[in-house]
N, C-alpha and C positions, 0 to 999 in steps of 0.2 A: 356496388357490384359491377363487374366489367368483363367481358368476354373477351378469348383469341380465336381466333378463325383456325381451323384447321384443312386441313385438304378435302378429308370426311366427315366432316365434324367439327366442333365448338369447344372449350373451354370454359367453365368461369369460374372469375375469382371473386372469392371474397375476404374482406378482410375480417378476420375477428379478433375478441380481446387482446390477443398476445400471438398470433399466427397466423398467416396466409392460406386461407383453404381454397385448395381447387379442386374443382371434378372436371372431368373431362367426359366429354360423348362423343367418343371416337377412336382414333387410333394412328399415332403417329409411325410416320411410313418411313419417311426420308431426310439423312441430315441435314439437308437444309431447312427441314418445317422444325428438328430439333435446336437450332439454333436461333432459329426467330424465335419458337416457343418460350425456350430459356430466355430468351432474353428480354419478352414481355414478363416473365416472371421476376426478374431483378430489379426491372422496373418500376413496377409493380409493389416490391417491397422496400425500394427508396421511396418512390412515391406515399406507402402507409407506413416509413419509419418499422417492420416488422424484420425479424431475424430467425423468424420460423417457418417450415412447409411443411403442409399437409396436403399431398396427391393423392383425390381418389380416383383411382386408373384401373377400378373394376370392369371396364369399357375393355380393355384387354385380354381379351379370353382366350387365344390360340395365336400360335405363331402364324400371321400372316405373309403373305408376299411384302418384301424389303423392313420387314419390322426385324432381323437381324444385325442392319446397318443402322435404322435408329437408335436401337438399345444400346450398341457402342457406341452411338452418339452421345446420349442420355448419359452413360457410364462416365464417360471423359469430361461431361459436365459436370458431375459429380464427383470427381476427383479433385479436377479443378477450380472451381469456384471459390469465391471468397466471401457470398453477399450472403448466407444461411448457414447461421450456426446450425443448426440439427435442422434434418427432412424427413420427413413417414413416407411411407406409399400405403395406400388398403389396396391389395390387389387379392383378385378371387382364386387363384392356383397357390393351393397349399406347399406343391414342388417347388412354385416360382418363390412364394414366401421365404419357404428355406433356404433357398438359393442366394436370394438377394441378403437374407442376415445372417450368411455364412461367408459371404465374401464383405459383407459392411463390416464385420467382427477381425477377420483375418487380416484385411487393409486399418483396418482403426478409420473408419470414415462414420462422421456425425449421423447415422441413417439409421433408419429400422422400417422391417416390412409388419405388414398385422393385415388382420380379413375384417377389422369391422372398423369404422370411424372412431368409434367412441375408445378403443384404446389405444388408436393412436393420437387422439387426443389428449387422453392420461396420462402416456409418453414424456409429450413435451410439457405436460403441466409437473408433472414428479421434476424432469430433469432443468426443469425454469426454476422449482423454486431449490432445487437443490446447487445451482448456479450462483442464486443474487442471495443466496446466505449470507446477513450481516456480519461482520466482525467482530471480537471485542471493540470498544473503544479505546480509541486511540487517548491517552492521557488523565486514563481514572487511576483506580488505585494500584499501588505497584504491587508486586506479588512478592517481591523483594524486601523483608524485613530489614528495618532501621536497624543501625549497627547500633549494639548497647556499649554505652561507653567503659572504656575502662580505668580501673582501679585509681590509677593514676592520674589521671587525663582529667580538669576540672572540667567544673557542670558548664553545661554552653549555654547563656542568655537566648532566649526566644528574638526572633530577629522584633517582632513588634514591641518590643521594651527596646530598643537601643536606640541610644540618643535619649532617651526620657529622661535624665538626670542633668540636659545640656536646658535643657527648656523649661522654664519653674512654672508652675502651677499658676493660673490667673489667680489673684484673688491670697494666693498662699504667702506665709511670711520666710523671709529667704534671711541665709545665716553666711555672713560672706567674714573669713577669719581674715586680721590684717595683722602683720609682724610687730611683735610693741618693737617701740623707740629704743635705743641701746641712753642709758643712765652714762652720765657724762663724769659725775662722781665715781663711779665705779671703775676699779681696777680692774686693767684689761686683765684676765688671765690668760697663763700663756704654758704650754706643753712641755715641761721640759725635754722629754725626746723627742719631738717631733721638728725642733730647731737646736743648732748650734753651729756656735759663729769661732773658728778657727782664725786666729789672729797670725800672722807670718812676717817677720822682723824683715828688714832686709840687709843682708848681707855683705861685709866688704870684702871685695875682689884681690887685695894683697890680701889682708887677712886669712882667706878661704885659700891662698895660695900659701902661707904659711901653715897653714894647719895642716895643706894634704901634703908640703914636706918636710913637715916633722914623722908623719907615717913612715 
């Protein structure tokens, strides 16, 4: 637990399981105690690794002298910030209540006001685990039925049988076939269509000039 000083007052923080609780006794006055504040609170939650706040700021009962310029202090910290995913406030004005989750609602900002601790507690406990919701996993079964093959198309070997027919069996008897010998006695046979041997005379050159003028 660790305390911030305030002008009128104290602060403390504590850290719990999954969020940053502070109360406050007192009442922040002036932007400059708004921004020390805020910024032992950032601190604060790097220092406990936490990404959650809970302000109990029931110490705030009536509008004070310069608590007009704090709260738009406080606002612009709240818009701005990067270090708290979601922040509660318990404040005791049912007015201010409404006020404050009618403008967190209208802006979309990570916030909500409540009157008691314990359900702004519940708050961020609903919206923590409704955040770190596991996923499917990534690389189980597919949702995707196997295409059935078709008609035509042969059957596909299992990839674990392939090559099994390249590797023989220890211990098993192997059948290795070898081309017999061509018989030397035996008549080659031979296609008759598949060869023919065209014999071509050759020609005498008076001759073949005799012949084409007798045409």
């Amino acid at each position: 637990m660790s305390s911030i000083e305030l002008s009128n007052g104290s602060a403390t923080l504590t850290a719990r399981a999954d969020y940053l609780l502070v109360v406050e006794h007192g009442t922040l006055t002036t932007r400059a105690e708004v921004n020390r504040y805020t910024s032992e609170l950032e601190t604060a939650a790097v220092r406990f690794q936490l990404r959650r706040l809970l302000v109990d700021a029931r110490s705030e009962t009536s509008e004070g002298a310069g608590q007009g310029e704090s709260r738009a202090a406080m606002w612009s910290w709240i818009r701005s910030q990067r270090t708290f995913e979601m922040i509660g406030f318990v404040l005791v004005d049912q007015m201010m209540i409404a006020r404050v989750n009618m403008t967190a609602l209208s802006e979309k900002l990570p916030l909500r006001a409540f009157d008691a601790v314990a359900e702004g507690h519940r708050w961020l406990a609903r919206m923590r685990r409704s955040s770190t919701a596991i996923p499917a996993a990534i690389g189980g079964s597919s949702s995707i039925p196997p295409r059935a093959p078709t008609p035509d198309s042969p059957p596909t070997r299992p990839a674990s049988d392939s090559g099994r027919h390249l590797r023989p069996r220890l211990g098993a008897s192997t059948t290795q076939e070898v081309p017999a010998m061509p018989d030397p006695q035996a008549r080659p046979t031979t296609n008759e269509h598949s060869r023919q041997t065209v014999k071509i005379a050759a020609i005498d050159a008076k001759a073949a000039d005799e012949k084409l003028g007798r045409r």
